[in-house]
N, CA, C and O atoms as CSV, one atom per row, in Angstrom:
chain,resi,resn,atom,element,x,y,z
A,1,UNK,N,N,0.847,-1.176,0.000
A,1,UNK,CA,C,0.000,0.000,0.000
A,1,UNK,C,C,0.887,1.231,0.000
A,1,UNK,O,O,2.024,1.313,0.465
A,2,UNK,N,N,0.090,2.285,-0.671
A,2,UNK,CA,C,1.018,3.695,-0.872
A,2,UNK,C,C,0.412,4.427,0.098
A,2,UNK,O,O,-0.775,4.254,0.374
A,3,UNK,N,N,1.106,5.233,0.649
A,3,UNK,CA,C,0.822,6.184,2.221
A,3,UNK,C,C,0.089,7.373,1.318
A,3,UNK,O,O,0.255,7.594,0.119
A,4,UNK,N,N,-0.603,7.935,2.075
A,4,UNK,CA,C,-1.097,9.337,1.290
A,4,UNK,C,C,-0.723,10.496,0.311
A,4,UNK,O,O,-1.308,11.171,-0.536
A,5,UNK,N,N,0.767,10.385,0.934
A,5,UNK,CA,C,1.824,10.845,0.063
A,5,UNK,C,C,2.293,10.709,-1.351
A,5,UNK,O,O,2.894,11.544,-2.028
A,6,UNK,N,N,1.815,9.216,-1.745
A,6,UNK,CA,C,1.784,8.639,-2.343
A,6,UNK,C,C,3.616,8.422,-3.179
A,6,UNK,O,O,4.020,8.278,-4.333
A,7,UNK,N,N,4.368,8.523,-1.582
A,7,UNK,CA,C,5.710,8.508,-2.062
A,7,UNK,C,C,6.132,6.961,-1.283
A,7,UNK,O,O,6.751,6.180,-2.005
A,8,UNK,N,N,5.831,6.523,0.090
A,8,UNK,CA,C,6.185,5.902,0.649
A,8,UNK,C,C,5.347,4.459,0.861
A,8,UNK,O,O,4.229,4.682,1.324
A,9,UNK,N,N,5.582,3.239,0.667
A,9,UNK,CA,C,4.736,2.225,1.165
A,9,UNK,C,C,4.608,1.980,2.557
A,9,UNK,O,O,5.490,1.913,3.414
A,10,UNK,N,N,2.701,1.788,2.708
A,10,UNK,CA,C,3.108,1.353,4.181
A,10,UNK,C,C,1.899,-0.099,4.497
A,10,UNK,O,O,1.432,-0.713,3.538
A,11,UNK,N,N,1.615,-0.387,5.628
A,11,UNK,CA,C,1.553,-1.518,5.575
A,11,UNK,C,C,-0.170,-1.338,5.904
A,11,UNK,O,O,-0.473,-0.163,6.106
A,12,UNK,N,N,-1.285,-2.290,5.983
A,12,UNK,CA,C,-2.689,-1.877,6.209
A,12,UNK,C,C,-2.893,-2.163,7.089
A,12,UNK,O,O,-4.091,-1.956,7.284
A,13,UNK,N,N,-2.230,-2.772,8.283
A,13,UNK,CA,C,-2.751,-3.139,9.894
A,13,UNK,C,C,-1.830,-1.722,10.019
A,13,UNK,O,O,-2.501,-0.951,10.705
A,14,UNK,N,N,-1.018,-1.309,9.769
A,14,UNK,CA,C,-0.357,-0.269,10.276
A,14,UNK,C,C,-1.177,1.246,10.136
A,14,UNK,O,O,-1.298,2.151,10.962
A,15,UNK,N,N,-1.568,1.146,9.053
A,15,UNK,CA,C,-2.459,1.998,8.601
A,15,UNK,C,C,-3.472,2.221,9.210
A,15,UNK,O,O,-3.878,3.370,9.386
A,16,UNK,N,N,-4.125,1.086,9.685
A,16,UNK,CA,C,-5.385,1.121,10.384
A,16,UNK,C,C,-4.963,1.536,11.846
A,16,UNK,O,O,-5.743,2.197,12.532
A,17,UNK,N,N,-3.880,1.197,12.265
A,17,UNK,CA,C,-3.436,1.486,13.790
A,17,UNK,C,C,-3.464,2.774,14.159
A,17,UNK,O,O,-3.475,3.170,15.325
A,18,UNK,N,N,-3.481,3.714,12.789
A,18,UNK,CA,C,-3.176,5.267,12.436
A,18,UNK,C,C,-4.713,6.226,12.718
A,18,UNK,O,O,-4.863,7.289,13.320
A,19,UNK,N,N,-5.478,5.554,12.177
A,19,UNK,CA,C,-6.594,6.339,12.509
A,19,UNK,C,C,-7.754,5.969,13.432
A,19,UNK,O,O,-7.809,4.807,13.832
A,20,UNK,N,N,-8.219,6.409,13.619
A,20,UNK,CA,C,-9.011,6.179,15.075
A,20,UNK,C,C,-10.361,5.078,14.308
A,20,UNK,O,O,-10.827,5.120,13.170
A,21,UNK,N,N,-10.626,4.335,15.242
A,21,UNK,CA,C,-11.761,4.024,15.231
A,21,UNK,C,C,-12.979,4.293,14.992
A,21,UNK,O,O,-13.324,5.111,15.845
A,22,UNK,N,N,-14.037,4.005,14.135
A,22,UNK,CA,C,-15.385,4.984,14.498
A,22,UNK,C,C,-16.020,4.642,15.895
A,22,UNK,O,O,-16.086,3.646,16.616
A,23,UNK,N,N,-16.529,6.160,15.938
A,23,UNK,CA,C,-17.714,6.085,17.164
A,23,UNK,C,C,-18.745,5.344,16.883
A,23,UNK,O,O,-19.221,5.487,15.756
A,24,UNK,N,N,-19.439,4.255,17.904
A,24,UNK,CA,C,-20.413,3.769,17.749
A,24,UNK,C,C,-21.807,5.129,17.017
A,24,UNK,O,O,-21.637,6.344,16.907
A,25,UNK,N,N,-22.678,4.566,16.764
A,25,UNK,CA,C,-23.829,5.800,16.358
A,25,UNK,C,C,-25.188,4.822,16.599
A,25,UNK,O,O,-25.948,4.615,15.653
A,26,UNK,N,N,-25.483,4.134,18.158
A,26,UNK,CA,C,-27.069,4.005,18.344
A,26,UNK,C,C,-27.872,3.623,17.853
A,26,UNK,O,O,-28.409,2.527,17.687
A,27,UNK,N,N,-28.116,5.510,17.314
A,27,UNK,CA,C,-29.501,6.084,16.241
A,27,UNK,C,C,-29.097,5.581,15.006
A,27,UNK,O,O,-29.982,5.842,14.192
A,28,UNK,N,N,-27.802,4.742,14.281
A,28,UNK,CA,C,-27.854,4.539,12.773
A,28,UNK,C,C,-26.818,3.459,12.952
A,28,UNK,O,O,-25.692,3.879,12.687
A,29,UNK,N,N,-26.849,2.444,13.248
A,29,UNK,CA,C,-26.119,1.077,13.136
A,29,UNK,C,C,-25.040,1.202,11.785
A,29,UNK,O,O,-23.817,1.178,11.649
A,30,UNK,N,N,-26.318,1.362,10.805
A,30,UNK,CA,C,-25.714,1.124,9.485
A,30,UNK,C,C,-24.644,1.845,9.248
A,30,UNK,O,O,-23.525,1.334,9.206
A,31,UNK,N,N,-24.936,3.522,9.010
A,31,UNK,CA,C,-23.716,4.175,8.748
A,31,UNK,C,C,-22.498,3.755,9.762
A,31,UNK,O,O,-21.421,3.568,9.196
A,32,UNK,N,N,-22.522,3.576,11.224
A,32,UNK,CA,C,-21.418,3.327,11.599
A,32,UNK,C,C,-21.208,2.060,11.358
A,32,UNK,O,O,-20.305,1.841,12.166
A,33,UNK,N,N,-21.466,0.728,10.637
A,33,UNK,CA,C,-20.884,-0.312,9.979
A,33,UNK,C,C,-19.965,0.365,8.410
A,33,UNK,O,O,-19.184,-0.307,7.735
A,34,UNK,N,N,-20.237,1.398,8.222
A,34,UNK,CA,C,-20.017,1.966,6.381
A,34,UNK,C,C,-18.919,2.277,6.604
A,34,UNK,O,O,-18.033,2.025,5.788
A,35,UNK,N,N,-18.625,3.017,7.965
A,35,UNK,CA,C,-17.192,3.520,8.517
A,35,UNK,C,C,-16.218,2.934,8.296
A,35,UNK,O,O,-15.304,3.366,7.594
A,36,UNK,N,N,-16.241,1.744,8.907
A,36,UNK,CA,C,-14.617,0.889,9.029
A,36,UNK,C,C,-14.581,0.091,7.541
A,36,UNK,O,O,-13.534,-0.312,7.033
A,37,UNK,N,N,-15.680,-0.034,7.046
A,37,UNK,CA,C,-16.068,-0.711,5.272
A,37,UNK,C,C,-15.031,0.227,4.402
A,37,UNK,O,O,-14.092,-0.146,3.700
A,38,UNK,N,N,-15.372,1.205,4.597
A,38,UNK,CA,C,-13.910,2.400,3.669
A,38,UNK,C,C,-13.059,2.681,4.576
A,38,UNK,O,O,-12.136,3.265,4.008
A,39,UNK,N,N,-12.826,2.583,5.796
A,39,UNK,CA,C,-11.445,2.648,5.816
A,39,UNK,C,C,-10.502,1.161,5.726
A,39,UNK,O,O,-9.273,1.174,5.784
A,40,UNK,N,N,-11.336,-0.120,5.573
A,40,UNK,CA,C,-10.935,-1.165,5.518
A,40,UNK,C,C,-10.272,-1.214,4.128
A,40,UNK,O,O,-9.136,-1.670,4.004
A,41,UNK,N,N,-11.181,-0.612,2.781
A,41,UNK,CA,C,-10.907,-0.177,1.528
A,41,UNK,C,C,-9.511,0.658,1.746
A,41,UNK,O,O,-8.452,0.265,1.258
A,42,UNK,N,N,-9.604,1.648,2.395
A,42,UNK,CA,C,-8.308,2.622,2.112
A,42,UNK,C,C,-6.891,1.622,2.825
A,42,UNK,O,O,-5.716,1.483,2.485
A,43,UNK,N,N,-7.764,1.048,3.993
A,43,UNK,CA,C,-6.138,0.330,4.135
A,43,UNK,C,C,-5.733,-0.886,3.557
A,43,UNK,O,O,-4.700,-1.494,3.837
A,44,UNK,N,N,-6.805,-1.298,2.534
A,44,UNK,CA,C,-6.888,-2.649,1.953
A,44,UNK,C,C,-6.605,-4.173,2.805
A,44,UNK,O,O,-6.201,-5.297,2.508
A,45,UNK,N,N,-7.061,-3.486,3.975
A,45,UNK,CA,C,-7.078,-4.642,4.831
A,45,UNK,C,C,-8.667,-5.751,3.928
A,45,UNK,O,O,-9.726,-5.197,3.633
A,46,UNK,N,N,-8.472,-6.891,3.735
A,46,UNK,CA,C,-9.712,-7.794,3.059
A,46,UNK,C,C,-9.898,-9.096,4.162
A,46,UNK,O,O,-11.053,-9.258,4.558
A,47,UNK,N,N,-9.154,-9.766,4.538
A,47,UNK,CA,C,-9.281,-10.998,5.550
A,47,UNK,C,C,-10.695,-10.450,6.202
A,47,UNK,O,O,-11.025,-9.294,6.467
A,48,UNK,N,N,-11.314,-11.521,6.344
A,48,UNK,CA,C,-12.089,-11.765,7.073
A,48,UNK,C,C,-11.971,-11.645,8.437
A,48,UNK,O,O,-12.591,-10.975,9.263
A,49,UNK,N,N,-10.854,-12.594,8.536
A,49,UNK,CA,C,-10.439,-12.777,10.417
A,49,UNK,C,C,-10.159,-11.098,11.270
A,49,UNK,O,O,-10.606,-10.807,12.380
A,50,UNK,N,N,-9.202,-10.076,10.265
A,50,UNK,CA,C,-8.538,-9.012,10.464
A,50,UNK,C,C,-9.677,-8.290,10.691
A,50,UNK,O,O,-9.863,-7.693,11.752
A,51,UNK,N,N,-10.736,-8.296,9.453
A,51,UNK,CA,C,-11.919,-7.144,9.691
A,51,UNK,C,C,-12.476,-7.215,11.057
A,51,UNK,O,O,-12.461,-6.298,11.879
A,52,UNK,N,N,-13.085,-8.681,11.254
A,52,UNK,CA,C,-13.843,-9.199,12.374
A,52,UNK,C,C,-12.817,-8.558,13.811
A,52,UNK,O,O,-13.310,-7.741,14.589
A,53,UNK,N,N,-11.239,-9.122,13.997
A,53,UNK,CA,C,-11.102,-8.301,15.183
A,53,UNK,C,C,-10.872,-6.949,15.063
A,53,UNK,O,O,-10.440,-6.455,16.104
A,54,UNK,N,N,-11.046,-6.013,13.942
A,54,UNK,CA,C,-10.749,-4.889,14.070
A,54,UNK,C,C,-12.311,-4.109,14.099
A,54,UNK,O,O,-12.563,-3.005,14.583
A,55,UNK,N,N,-13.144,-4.950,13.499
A,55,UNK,CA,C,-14.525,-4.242,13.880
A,55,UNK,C,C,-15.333,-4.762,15.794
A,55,UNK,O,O,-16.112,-4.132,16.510
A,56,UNK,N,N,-14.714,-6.020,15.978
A,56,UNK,CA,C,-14.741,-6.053,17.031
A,56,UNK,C,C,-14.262,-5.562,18.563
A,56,UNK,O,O,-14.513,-5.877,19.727
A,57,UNK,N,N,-13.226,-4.375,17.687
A,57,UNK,CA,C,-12.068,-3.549,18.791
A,57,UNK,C,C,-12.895,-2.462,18.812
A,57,UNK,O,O,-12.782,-1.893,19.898
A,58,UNK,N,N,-13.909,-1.765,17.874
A,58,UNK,CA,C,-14.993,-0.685,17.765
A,58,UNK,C,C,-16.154,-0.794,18.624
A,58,UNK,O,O,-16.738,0.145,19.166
A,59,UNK,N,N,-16.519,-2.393,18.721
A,59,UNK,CA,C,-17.678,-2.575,19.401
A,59,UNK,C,C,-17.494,-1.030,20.770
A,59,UNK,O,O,-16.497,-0.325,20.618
A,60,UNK,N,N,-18.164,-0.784,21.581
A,60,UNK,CA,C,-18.305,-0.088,21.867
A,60,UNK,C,C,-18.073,-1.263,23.915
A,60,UNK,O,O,-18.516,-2.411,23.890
A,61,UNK,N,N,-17.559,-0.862,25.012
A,61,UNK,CA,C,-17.214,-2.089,25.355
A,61,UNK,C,C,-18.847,-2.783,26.316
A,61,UNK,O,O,-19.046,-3.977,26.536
A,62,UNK,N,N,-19.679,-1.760,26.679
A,62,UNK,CA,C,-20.453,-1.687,27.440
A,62,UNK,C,C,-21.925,-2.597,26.671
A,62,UNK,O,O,-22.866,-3.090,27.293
A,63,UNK,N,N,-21.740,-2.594,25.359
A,63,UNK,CA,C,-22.083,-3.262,24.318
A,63,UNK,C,C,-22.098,-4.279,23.778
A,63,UNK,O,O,-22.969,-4.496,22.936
A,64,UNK,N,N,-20.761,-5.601,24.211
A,64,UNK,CA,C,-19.899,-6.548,23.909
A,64,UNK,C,C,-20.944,-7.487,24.407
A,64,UNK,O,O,-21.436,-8.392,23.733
A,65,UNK,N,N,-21.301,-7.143,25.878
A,65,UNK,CA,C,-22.140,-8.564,26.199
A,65,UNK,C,C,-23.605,-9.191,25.353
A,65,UNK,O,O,-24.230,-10.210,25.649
A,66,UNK,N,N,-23.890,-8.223,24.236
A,66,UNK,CA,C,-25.000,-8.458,23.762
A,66,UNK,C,C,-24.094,-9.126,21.938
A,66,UNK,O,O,-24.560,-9.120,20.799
A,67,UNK,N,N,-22.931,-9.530,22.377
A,67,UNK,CA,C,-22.295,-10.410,20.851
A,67,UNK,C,C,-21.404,-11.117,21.647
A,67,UNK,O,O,-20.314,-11.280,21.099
A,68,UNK,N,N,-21.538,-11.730,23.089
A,68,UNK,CA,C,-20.582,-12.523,23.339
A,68,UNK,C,C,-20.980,-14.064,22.645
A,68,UNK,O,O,-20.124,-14.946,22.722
A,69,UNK,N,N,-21.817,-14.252,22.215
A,69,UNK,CA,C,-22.301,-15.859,21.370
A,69,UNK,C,C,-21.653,-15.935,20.242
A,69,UNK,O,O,-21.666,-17.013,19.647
A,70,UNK,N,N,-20.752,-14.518,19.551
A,70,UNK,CA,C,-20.129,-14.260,18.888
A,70,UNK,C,C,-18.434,-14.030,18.716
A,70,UNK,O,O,-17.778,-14.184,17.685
A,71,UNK,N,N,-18.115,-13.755,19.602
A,71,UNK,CA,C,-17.126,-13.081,20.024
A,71,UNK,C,C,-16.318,-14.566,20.849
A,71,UNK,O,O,-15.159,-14.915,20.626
A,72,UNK,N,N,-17.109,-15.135,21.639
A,72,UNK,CA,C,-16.613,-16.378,22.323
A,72,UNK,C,C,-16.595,-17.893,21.365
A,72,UNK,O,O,-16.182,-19.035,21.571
A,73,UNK,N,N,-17.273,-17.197,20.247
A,73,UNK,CA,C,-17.218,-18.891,19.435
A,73,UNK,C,C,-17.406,-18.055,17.927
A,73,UNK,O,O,-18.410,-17.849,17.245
A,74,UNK,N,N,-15.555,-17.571,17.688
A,74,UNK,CA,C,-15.522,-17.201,16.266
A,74,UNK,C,C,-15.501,-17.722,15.385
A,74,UNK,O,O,-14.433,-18.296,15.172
A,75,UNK,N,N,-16.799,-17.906,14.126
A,75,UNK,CA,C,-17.234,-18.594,13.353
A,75,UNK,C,C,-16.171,-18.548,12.441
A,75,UNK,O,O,-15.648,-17.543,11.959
A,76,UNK,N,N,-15.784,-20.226,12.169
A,76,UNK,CA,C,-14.753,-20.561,11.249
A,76,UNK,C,C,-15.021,-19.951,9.805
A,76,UNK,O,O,-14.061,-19.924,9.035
A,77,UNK,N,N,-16.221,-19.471,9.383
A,77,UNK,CA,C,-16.074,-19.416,7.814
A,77,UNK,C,C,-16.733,-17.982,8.294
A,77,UNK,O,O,-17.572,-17.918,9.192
A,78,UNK,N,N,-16.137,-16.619,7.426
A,78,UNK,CA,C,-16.878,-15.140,7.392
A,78,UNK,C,C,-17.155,-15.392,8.539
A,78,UNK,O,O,-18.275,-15.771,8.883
A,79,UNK,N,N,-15.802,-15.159,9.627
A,79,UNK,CA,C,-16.535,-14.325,10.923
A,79,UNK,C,C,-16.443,-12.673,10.868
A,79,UNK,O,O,-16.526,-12.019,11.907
A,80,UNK,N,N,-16.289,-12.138,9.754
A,80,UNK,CA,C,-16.770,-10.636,9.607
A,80,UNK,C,C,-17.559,-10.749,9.443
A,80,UNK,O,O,-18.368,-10.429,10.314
A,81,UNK,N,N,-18.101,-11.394,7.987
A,81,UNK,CA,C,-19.632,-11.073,7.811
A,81,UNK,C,C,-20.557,-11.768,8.640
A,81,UNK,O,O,-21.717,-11.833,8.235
A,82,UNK,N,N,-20.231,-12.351,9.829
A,82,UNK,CA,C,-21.369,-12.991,10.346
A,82,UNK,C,C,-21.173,-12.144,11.352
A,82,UNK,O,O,-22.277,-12.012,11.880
A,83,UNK,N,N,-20.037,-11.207,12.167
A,83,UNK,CA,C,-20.672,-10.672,12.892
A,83,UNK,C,C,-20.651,-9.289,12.539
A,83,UNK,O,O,-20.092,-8.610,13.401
A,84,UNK,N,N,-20.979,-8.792,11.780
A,84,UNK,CA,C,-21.713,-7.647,10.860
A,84,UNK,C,C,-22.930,-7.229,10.904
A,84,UNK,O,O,-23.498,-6.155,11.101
A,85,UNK,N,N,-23.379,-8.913,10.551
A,85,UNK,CA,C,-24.908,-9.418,10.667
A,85,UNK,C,C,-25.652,-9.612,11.485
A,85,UNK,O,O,-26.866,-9.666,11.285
A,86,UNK,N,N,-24.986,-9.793,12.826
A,86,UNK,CA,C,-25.239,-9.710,14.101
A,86,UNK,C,C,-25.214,-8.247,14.287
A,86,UNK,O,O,-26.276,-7.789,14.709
A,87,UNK,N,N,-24.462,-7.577,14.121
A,87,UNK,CA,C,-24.460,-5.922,14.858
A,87,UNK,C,C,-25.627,-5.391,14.974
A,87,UNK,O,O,-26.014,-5.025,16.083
A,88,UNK,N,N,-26.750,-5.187,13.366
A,88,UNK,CA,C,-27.593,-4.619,13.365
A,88,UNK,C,C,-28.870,-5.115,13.868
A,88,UNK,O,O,-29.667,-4.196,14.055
A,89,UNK,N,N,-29.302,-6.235,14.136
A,89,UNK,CA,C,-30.443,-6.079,14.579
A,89,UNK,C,C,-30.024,-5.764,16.381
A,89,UNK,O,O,-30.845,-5.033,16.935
A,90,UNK,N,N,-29.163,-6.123,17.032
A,90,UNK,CA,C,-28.724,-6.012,18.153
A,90,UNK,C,C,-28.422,-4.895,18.812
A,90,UNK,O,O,-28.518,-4.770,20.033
A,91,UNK,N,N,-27.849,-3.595,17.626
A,91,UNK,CA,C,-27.097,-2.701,17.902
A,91,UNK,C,C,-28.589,-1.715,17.600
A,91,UNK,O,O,-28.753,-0.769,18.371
A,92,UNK,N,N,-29.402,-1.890,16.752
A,92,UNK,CA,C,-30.154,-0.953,16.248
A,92,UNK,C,C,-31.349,-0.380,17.668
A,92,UNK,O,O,-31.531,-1.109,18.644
A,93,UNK,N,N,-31.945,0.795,17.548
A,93,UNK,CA,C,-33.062,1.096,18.147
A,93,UNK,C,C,-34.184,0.616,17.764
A,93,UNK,O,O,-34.272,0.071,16.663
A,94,UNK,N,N,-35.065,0.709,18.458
A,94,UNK,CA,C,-36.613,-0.042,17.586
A,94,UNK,C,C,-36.782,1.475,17.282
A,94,UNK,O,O,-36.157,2.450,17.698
A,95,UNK,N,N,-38.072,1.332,16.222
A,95,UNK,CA,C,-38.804,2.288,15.309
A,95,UNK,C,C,-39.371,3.523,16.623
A,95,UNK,O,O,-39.317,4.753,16.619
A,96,UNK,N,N,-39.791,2.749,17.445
A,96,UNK,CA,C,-40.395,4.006,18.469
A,96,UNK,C,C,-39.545,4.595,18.983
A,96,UNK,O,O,-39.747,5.798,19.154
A,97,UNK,N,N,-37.970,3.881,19.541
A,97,UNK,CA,C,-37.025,5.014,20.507
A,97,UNK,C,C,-36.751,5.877,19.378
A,97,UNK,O,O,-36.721,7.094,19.558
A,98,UNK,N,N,-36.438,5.106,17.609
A,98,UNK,CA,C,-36.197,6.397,16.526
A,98,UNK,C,C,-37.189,7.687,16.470
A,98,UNK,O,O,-36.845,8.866,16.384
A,99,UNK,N,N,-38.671,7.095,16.549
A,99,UNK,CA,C,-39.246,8.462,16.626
A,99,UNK,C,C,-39.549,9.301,17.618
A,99,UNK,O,O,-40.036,10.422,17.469
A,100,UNK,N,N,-39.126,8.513,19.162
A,100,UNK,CA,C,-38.407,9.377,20.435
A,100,UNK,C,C,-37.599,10.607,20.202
A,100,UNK,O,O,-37.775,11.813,20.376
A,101,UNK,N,N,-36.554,9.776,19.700
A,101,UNK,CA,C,-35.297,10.306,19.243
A,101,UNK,C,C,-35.345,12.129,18.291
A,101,UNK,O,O,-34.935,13.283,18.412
A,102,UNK,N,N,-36.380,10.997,17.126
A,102,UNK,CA,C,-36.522,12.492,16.115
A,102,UNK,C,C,-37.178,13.945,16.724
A,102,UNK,O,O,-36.589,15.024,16.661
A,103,UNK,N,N,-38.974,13.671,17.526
A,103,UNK,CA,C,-39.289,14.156,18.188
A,103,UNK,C,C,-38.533,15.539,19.512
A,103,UNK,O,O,-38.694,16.696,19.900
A,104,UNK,N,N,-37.639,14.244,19.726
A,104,UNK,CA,C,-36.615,15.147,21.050
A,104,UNK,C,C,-35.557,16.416,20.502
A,104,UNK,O,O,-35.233,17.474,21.041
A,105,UNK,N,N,-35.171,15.779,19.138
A,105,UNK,CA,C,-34.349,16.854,18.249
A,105,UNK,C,C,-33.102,16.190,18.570
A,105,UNK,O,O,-32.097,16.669,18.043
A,106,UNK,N,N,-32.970,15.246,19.280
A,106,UNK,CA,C,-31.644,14.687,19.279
A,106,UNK,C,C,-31.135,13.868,18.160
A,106,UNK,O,O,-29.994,13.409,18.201
C-alpha cells in the first residue's frame, strides 16, 4: 500500500493502527458499519479474520455482552460477515425510541 503521500509504502494493519476508530452511532447502526467498510478499503485490509477483530475492537465495550455468542465462538467461515450481521439487529433502536429520538431533536 502507498501512504497518502503517495511517495512511501506502508503496511494496512499499520495503517489502520493510524486512525481512530469509528464512534459507535445508536440512532444509525448502518452508517457506523459503512465507517470501518472504507477505511478497511483505504487500508486494503480484506481478511475476514482481520476485519472481524478490528470491527470487534470498535464494538463499543459496554455493548460486547450483547455479541458474546459471537465473540466467544468465532465462526470458522466469514466471521466478519457474520458478525456484521449480528451488529444490526442487536445494535439498532426499535422504530419508536427512533421516533423518540426524532421528536426530542436529538
Amino acid at each position: 500500500m502507498i501512504s497518502p503521500d503517495h511517495k512511501h509504502p506502508i503496511d494496512g494493519d499499520a495503517f489502520w493502527d493510524q486512525i481512530r476508530a469509528p464512534e459507535f452511532m445508536p440512532e444509525d447502526p448502518e452508517a457506523f458499519l459503512s465507517l470501518p467498510e472504507s477505511r478497511f478499503h483505504e487500508a486494503r485490509i480484506t481478511g475476514q479474520l482481520s476485519r472481524y477483530y478490528k470491527l470487534l475492537s470498535a464494538i463499543p465495550r459496554d455493548m460486547l455482552i450483547n455479541f458474546r455468542d459471537v465473540y466467544m465462538n468465532i465462526p470458522a467461515h466469514n466471521p466478519y460477515d457474520v458478525l456484521k450481521e449480528a451488529l444490526l439487529p442487536r445494535m439498532a433502536f426499535s422504530e419508536e425510541k427512533r421516533i423518540q429520538l426524532l421528536l426530542s431533536g436529538i
